[in-house]
N, C-alpha and C positions, 0 to 999 in steps of 0.2 A: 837256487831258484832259476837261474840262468839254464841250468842243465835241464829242467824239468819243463820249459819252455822249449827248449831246443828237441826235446825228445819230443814231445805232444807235436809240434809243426813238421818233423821230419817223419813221424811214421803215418805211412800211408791210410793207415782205417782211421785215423783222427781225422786226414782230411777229406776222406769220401765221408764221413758224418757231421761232419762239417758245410757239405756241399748239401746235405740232404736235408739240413735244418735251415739253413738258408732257401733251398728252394721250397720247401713248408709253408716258410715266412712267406715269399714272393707269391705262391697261389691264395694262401689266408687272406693279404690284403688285395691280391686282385678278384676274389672271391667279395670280400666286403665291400670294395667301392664299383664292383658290378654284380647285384645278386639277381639270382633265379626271380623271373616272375612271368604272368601268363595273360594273354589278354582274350575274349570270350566272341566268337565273332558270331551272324545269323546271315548265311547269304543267299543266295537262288541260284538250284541244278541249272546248264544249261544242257543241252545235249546235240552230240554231234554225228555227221551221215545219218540222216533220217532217208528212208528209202523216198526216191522221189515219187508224188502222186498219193504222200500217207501224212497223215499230220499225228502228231505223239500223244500220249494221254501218259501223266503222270504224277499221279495222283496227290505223293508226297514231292517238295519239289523245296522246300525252305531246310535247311542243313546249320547242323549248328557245328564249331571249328574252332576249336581250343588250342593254343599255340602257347608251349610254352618253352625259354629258354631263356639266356642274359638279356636284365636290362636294356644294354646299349642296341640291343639286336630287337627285342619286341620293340622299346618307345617305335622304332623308325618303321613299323609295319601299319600301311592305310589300310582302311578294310577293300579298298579297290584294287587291292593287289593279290586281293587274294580270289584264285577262281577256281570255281566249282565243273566238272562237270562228268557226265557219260559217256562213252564211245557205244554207237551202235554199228558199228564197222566188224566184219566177220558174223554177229548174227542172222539168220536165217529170217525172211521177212514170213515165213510160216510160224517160226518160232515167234517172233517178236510180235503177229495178229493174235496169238493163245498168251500173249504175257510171258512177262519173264523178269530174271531182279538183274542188275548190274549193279558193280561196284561203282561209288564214287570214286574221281580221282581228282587230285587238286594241286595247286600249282599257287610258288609266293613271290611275286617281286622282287627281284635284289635280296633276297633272301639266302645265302648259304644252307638245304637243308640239315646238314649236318651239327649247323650248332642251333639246332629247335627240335623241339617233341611234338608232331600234329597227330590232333585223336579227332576224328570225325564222329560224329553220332547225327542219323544213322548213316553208316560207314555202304548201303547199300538202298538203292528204292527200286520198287515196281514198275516198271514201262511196260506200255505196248504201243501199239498204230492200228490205227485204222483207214480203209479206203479215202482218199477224197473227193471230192464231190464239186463244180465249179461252174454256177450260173450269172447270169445277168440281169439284176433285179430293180426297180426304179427306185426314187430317193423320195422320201416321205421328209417335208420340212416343217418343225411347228413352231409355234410360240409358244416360251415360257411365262407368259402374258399376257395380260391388255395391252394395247397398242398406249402409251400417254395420255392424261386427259385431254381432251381437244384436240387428238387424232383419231388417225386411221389408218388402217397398213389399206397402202395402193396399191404396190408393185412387189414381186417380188423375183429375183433371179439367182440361178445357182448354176456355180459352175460347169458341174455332171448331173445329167437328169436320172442318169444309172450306173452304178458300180458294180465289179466283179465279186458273186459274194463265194466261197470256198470251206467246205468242213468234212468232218467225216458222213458218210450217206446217213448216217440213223440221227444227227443234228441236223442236218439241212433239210430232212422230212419234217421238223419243226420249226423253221424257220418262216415266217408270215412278214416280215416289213422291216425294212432297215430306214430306222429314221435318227434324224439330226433334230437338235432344240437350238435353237436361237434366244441369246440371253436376252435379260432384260434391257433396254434402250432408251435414249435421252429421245427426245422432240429431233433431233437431225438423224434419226434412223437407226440404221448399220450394215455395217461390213467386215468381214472379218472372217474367220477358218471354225465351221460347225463339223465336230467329232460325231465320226457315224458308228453305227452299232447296229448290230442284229437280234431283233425282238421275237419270243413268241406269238402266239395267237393270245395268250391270259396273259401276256406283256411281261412276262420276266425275257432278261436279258440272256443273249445266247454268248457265253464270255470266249466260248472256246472256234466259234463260228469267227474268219480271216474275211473283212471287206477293205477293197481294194480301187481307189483311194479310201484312206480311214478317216479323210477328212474333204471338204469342199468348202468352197468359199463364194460366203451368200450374203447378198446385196438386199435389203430391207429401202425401199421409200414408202414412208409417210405421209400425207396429207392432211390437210386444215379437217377435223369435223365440219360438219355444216348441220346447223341446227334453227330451227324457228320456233318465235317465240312471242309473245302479246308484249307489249311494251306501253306504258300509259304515257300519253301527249300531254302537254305544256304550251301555255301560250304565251308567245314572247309579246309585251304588250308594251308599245313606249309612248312618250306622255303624257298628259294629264287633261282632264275636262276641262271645259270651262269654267270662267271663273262662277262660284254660285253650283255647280252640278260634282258630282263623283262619279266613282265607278263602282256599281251595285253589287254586281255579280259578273264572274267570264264563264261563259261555258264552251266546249269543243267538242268538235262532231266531227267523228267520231273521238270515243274517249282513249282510246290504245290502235295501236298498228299490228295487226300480225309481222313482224319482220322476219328474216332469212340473212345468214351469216354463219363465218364459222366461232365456234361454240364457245368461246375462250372470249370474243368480241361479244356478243349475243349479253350473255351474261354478267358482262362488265356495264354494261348500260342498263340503268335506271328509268331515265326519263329523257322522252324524243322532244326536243322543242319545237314549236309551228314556226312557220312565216312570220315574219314581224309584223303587227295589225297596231297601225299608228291614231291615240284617240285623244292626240292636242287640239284642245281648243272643243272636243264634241259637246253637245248638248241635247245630243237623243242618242240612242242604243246604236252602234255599231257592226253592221255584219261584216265578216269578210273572208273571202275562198284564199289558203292560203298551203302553198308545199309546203311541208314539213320537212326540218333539215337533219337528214339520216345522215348518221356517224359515219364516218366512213369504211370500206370495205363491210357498210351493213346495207341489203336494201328491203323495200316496202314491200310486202305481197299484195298483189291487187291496185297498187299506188300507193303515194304519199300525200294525199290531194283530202285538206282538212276545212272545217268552216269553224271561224272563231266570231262568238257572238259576245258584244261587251255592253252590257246593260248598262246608262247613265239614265241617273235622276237627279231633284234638285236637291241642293242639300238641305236639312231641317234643321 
């Protein structure tokens, strides 16, 4: 047994077949505990040297990017590592105004390409350029709104009255208004950064038209409404007749006040009270001219200047 031992480890093709099943072994398990997989990505061409004074038109522009190799290699790939893009560098800008396709080419993070498989689809898109075109156009601001109940837009300011707006000549012949929305806002206004954009004349947006700033920043104040309103009067009336007589009847002249106010106060109030008209101790009808005491920040149109008339009889 001993000799048959000694023969097998001494000749030489035992142990190169030996070396070859062991390294078998060493790729199978490193094979098993990191296997093949792929992960599916969607990202956006960008493209580069754009002749200057042309902006790009390309049509297809989202690329899908299949990446496949070990485990340990795809988990650690972001989808931000991975970029897309076209070179317009060496083409002809004659060529490039008639159209033309270019390869994508793409590029991974920390990536080794040698240990991944990348298949793009599609692996090539459409470009062209066109002239641009570059004016100075005023800034349209609106509301997404009514102003709050019980206001009113007062003032309004923006940082640039006009922006540089930029496209190719056959968009910028439909370009009619570059305007901003202003969101909707509490009672203390606003302030803040409104995104501009350029409109046609039947209001669709021009996505592909460049304004410059893309955004401003626009200052909203508010004010009180002010609103008028009939309010009915009340007569403040303190003590009592004589002893033997009552109080018949009050009446007040006028019966309501036109008042003026802002609109949120206006509306909170019910009923104005007069002057105090004192009828201790009376024993005949009582007249008396008396102000009426307005809420505050409310006032009277015309005056606040009332007559309260307090009927006493005797009693039955």
């Amino acid at each position: 047994m001993n000799k048959i031992l000694a023969f097998i480890t001494d000749d030489p093709v035992y142990k190169l077949l030996a070396l070859l099943i062991a390294l078998s072994l060493w790729a199978y398990v490193g094979s098993s505990n990191n296997p093949k997989e792929e992960i599916i990505y969607t990202g956006s061409v960008e493209a580069e040297n754009i002749p200057s004074g042309y902006n790009l038109n390309m049509p297809v522009s989202q690329i899908s990017v299949t990446v496949k190799g070990p485990r340990n290699t795809i988990s650690g790939i972001r989808p931000d590592a991975i970029k897309l893009w076209v070179d317009l560098r060496g083409v002809s800008v004659d060529q490039l105004v008639g159209g033309t396709r270019l390869q994508v080419r793409y590029s991974i993070d920390n990536v080794n390409p040698k240990k991944v498989k990348v298949s793009i689809n599609p692996s090539a898109v459409d470009v062209s350029i066109n002239r641009m075109n570059s004016v100075y156009m005023p800034v349209n601001i609106l509301y997404s709104s009514a102003p709050p109940v019980g206001y009113v837009y007062k003032d309004k300011m923006v940082s640039d009255n006009t922006v540089s707006v930029s496209g190719s000549e056959k968009e910028m012949a439909s370009v009619s208004e570059i305007k901003g929305v202003v969101p909707r806002m509490s009672e203390k206004g606003f302030t803040g950064k409104v995104s501009l954009k350029a409109y046609a004349k039947n209001g669709e947006r021009l996505k592909n038209i460049v304004v410059s700033p893309s955004s401003v920043t626009v200052t909203v104040i508010l004010d009180e409404e002010i609103s008028r309103k009939y309010i009915g009067l009340e007569a403040d009336i303190t003590g009592v007749p004589a002893k033997g007589y009552r109080l018949k009847n009050v009446t007040v002249r006028p019966e309501r006040l036109l008042t003026e106010g802002p609109l949120l106060l206006v509306n909170d109030v019910k009923v104005i009270k007069t002057g105090s008209v004192d009828i201790d101790g009376a024993s005949r009808t009582v007249r008396s001219s008396v102000t009426c005491k307005m809420p505050s920040g409310i006032t009277a149109v015309g005056g606040a200047d009332a007559e309260v008339i307090c009927e006493i009889e005797k009693e039955k």
